[in-house]
C-alpha positions as MATLAB code, in Angstrom:
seq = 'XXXXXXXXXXXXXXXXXXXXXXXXXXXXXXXXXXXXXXXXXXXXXXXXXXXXXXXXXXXXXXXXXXXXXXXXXXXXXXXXXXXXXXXXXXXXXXXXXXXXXXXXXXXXXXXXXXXXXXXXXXXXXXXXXXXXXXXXXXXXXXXXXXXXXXXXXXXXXXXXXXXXXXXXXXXXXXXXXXXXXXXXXXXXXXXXXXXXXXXXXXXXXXXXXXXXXXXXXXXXXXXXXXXXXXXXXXXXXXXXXXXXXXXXXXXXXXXXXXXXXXXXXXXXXXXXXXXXXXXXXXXXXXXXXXXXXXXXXXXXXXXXXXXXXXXXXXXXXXXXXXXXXXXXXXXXXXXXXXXXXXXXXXXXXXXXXXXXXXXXXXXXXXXXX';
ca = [
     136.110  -74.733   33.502;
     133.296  -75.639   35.913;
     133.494  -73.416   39.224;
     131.899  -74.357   42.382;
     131.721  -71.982   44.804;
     131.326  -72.775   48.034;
     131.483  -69.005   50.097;
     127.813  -68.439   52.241;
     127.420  -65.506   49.945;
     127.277  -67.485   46.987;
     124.844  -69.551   48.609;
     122.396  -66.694   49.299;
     122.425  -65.833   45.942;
     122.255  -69.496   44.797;
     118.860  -69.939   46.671;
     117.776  -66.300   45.935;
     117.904  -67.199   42.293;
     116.295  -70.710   42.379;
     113.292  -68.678   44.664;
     113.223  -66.731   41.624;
     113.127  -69.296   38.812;
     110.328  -71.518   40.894;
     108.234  -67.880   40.677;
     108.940  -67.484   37.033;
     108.245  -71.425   36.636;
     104.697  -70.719   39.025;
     103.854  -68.623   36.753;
     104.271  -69.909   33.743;
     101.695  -73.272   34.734;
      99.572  -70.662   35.518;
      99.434  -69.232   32.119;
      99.786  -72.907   30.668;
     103.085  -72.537   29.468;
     105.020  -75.559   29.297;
     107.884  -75.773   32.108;
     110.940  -78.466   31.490;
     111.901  -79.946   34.343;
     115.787  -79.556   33.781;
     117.108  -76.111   32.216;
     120.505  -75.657   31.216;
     123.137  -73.718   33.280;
     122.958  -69.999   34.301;
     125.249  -67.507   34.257;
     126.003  -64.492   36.232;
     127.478  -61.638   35.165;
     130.496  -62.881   36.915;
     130.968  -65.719   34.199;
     129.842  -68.262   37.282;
     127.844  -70.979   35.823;
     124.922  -71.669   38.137;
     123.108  -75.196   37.903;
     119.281  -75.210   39.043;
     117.282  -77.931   39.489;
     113.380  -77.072   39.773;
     111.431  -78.722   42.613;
     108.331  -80.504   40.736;
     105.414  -77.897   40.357;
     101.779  -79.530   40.637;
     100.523  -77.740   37.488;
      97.227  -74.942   38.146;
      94.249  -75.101   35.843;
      92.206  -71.702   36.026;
      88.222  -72.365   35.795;
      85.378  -69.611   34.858;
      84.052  -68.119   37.548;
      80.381  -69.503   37.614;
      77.370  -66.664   39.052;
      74.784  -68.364   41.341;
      71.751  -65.903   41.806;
      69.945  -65.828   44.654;
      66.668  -67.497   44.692;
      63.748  -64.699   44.976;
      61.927  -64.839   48.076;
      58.232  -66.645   47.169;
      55.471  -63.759   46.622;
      52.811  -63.182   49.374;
      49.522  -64.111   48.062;
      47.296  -61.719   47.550;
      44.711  -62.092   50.999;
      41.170  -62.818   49.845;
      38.199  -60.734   51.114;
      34.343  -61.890   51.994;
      31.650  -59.906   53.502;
      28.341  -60.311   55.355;
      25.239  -60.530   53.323;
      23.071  -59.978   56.475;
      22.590  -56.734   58.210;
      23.859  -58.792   61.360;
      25.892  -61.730   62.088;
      27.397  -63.585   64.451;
      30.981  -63.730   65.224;
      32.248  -67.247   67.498;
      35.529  -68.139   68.802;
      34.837  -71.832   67.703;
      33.029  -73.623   64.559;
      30.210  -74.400   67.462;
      26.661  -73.168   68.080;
      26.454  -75.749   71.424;
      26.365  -72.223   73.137;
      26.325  -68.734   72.510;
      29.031  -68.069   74.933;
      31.431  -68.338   71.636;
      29.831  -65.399   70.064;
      32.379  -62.523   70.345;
      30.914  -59.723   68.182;
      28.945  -58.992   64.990;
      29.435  -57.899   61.938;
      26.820  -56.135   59.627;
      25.646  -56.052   55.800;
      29.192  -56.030   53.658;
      31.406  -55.981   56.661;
      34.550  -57.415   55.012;
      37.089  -59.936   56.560;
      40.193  -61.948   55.507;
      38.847  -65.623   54.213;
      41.035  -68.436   56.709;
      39.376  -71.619   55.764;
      36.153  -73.337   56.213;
      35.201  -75.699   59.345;
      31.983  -77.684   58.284;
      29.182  -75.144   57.986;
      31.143  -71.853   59.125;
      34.237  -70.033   57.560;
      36.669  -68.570   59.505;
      37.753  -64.854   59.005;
      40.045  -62.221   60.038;
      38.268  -58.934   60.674;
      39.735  -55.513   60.312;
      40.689  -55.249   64.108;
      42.692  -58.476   64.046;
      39.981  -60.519   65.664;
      39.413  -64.274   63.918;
      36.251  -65.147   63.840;
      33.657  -67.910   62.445;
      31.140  -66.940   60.892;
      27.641  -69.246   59.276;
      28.855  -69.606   55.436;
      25.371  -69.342   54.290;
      25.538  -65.512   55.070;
      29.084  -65.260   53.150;
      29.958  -64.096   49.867;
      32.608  -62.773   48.084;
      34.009  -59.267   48.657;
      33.173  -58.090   45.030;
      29.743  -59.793   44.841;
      26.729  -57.545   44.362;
      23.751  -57.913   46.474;
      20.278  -57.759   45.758;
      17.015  -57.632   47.909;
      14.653  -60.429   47.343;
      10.873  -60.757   49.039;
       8.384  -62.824   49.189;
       5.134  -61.514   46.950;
       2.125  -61.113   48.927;
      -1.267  -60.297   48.403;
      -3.502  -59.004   51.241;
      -7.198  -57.711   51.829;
      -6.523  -53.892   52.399;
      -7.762  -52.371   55.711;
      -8.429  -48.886   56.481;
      -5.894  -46.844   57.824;
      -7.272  -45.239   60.479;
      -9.419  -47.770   61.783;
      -7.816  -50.614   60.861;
     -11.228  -52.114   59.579;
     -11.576  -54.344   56.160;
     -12.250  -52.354   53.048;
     -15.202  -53.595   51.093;
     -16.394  -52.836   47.203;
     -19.438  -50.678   47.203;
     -21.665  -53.727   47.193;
     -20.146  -54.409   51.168;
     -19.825  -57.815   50.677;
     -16.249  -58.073   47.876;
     -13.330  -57.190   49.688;
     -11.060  -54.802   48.060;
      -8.328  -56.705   47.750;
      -4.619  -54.972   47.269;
      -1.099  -56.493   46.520;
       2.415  -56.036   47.628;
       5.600  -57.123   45.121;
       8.458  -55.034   45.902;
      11.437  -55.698   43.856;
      14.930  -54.413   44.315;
      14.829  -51.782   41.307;
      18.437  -52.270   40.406;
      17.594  -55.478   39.354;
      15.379  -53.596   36.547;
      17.025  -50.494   36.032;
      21.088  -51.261   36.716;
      22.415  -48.294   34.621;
      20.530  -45.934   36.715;
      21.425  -43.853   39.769;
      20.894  -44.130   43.205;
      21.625  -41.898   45.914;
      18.851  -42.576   48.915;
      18.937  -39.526   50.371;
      17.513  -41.011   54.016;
      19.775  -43.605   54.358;
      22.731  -40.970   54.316;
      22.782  -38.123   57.030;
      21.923  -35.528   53.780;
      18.425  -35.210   55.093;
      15.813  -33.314   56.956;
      16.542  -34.916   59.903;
      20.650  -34.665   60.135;
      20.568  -38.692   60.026;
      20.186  -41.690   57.674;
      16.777  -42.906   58.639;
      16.935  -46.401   56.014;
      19.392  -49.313   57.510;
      20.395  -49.767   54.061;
      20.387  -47.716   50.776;
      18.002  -50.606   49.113;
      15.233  -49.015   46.345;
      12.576  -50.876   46.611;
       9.219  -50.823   44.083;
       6.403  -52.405   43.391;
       7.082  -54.756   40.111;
       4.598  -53.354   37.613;
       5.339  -49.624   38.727;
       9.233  -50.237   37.709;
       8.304  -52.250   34.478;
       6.524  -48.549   33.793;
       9.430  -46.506   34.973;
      11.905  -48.901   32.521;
       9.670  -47.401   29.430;
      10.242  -43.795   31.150;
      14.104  -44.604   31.141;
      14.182  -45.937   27.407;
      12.814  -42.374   26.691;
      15.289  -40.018   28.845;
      18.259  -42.745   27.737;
      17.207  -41.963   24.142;
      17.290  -37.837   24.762;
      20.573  -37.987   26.375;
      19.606  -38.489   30.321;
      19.968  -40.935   33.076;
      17.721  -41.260   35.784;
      18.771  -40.691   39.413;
      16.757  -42.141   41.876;
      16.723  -39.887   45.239;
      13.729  -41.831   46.842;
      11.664  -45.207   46.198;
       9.670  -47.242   48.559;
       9.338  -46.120   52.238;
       8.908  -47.872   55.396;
       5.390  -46.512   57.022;
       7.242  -45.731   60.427;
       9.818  -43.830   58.648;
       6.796  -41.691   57.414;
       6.010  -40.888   60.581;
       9.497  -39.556   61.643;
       9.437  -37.303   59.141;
       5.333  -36.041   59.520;
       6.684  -35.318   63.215;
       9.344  -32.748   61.763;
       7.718  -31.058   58.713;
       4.112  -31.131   60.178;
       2.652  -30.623   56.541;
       0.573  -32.758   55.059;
       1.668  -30.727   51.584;
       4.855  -32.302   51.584;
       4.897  -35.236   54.130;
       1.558  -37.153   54.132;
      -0.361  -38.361   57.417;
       1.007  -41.744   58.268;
      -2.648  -42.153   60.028;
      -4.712  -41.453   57.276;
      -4.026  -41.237   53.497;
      -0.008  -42.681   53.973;
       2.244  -41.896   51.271;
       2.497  -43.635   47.747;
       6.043  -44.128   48.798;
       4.622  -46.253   51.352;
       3.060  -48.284   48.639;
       6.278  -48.527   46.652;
       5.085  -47.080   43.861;
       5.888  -43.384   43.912;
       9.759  -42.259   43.597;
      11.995  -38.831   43.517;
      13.561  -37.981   40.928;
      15.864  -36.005   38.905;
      18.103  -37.003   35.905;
      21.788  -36.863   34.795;
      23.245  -35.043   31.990;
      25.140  -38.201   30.050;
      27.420  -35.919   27.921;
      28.924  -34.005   31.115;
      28.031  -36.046   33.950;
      26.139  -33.322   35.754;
      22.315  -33.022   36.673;
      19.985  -30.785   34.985;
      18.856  -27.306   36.351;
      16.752  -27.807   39.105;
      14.149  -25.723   41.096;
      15.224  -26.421   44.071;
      17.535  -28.651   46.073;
      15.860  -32.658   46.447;
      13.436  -32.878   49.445;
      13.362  -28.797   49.856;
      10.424  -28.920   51.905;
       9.294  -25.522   51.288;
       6.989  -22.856   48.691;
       9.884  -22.755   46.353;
       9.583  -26.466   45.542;
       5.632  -26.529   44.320;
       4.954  -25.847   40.575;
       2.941  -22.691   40.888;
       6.357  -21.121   42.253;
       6.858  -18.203   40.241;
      10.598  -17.488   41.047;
      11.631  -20.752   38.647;
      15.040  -19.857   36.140;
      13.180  -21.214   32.722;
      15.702  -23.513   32.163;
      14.492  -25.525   35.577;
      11.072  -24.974   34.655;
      11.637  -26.648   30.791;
      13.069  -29.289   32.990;
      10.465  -30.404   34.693;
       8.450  -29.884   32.572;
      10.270  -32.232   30.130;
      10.590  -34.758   32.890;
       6.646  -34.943   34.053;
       5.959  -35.448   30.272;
       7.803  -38.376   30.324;
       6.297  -39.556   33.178;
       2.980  -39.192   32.403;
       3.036  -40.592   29.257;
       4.301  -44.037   31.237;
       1.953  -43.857   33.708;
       2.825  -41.725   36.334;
       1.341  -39.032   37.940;
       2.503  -35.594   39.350;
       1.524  -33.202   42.402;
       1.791  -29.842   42.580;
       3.846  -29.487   45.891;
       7.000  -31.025   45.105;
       8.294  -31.061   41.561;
      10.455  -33.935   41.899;
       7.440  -36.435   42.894;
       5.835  -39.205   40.754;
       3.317  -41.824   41.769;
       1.879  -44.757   39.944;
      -1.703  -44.182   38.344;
      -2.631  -47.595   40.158;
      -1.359  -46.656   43.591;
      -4.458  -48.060   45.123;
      -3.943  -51.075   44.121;
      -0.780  -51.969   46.189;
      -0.740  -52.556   50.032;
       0.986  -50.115   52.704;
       3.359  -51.955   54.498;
       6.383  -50.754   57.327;
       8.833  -53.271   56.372;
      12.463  -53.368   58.011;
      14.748  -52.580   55.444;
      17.724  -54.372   57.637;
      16.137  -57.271   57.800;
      15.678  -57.523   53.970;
      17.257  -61.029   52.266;
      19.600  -59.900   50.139;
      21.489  -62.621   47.531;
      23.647  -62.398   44.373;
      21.405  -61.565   41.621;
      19.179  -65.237   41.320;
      18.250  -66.441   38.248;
      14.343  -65.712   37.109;
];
């Protein structure tokens, strides 16, 4: 028999239950079970049949959950450095030389600066205290480019130094004629060392005295001091190169301090082979520990203790130079007895003495011969 009951209790539980089977019924789409839409009867513990009906369930489908990185942020390029091939050089507010009221600073010889773009003939650059700047291309390179001193060759009738007054053969009438080819030694010799001892404040005078740490010779007195190299190369040595060519005024400078022609020669009358170009101080470098050999004394140690009649010499620094002025001579050079680190050409008349400005030198990339 088929009870209805029709008591507000009942109907709590009659709703309580078909809350319960919609659940159950939820659940089940979830899972993709299969729900029919009429069940049979229910009964309580009571022996009350219950009839349910389910209300239509729309039916869930579960999809993967799908990971969406986030895009990386694009990398900053890398800024790109040039620097000034010129010991000065303009700085401008505008591509313009109408005026010079543009020009805001200058920069010297491998000042660096942030490359910005190019305006017809000038780049523009940031500089290292935030100022942007244009500067003449031309006198632009690359950060990492290696510079070079280049000059013109010339050839000149030699005066005398004191007076100033043309230098004749014996015969009076045939001029003596001299000749000046400096050359950028690194261009010749790049595996040696250099260390210019006046352009740094390591000096005599407490202060760099060169613009710019450029070794200069004459041509032929290098193409003598390659064969020199070959040799010390071949025994286990590099050369280091303390001193090359040397301006005529910077002579002078240092006559004024040491006020000894035994060390520092008269500007005003014989000069200096340095100021020829074709003299140099030296030392070399031990290649199997990186260290320089024994020494006498110190570089540019203006003083008794440097001259080869010194007695007070360890005999490993005196097998030094001896071994080095061996060399030497043997390639042309020639010693003195004052200073033991001092060679000079055996043709140093030959070449001109000249007071050239080191910062005003035109220095490129290396150029092709």
């Amino acid at each position: 028999m088929k009870i209805t009951c029709k008591t507000k209790a009942f109907e709590a539980v009659k709703r309580a239950a078909a809350l319960a089977l919609a659940a159950v019924a939820a659940l089940l789409c979830a899972c993709g079970a299969p729900v029919q839409p009429n069940e049979p009867p229910v009964s309580d513990d009571s022996g009350i049949e219950i009839t349910v009906t389910p209300s239509p369930t729309t039916p869930v489908t579960m999809r993967p959950t799908v990971f969406v990185p986030t895009p990386s942020p694009e990398p900053t390029p890398e800024p790109v450095y040039y620097k000034s091939r010129v010991h000065s050089l303009n700085c401008r507010t505008s591509p313009s030389t109408a005026s010079d009221d543009n020009i805001v600073c200058e920069i010297g010889f491998e000042t660096p600066g942030i490359y910005l773009g190019e305006e017809g003939d000038f780049t523009k650059l940031r500089l290292e205290d935030g100022k942007e700047v244009y500067c003449y291309s031309d006198f632009l390179v690359p950060i990492d480019t290696v510079l070079y001193a280049y000059l013109r060759e010339e050839t000149a009738q030699k005066r005398d130094i004191p007076t100033g007054e043309l230098v004749f053969e014996s015969d009076g009438v045939t001029p003596v004629m001299v000749k000046n080819e400096l050359v950028d030694m690194r261009l010749y010799l790049p595996d040696a060392e250099y260390e210019l001892l006046f352009a740094t404040e390591r000096n005599i005078t407490g202060g760099p005295l060169y613009p710019l740490a450029i070794p200069l010779m004459q041509k032929s007195t290098v193409e003598k001091l390659m064969k020199a190299y070959e040799i010390f190369k071949a025994d286990g040595y590099t050369l280091k190169v303390y001193d090359a060519y040397r301006p005529r005024s910077v002579q002078r400078i240092l006559f004024d301090i040491v006020q000894n022609k035994h060390w520092i020669a008269n500007p005003d009358t014989t000069a200096s082979n340095h100021n020829r170009g074709c003299a140099i101080d030296m030392s070399l470098i031990i290649d199997a520990t990186g260290e320089e050999i024994e020494t006498p004394t110190p570089m540019h140690t203006f003083t008794e203790e440097s001259g080869r009649k010194c007695k007070t010499w360890t005999e490993t620094a005196r097998a030094n130079v001896d071994y080095i002025t061996a060399v030497m001579k043997k390639c042309g050079f020639n010693s003195i007895q004052s200073e033991w680190w001092h060679y000079a050409d055996t043709n140093s008349k030959k070449f001109m003495t000249t007071d050239i400005n080191l910062g005003g030198l035109t220095m490129l990339p290396k150029q092709e011969d």
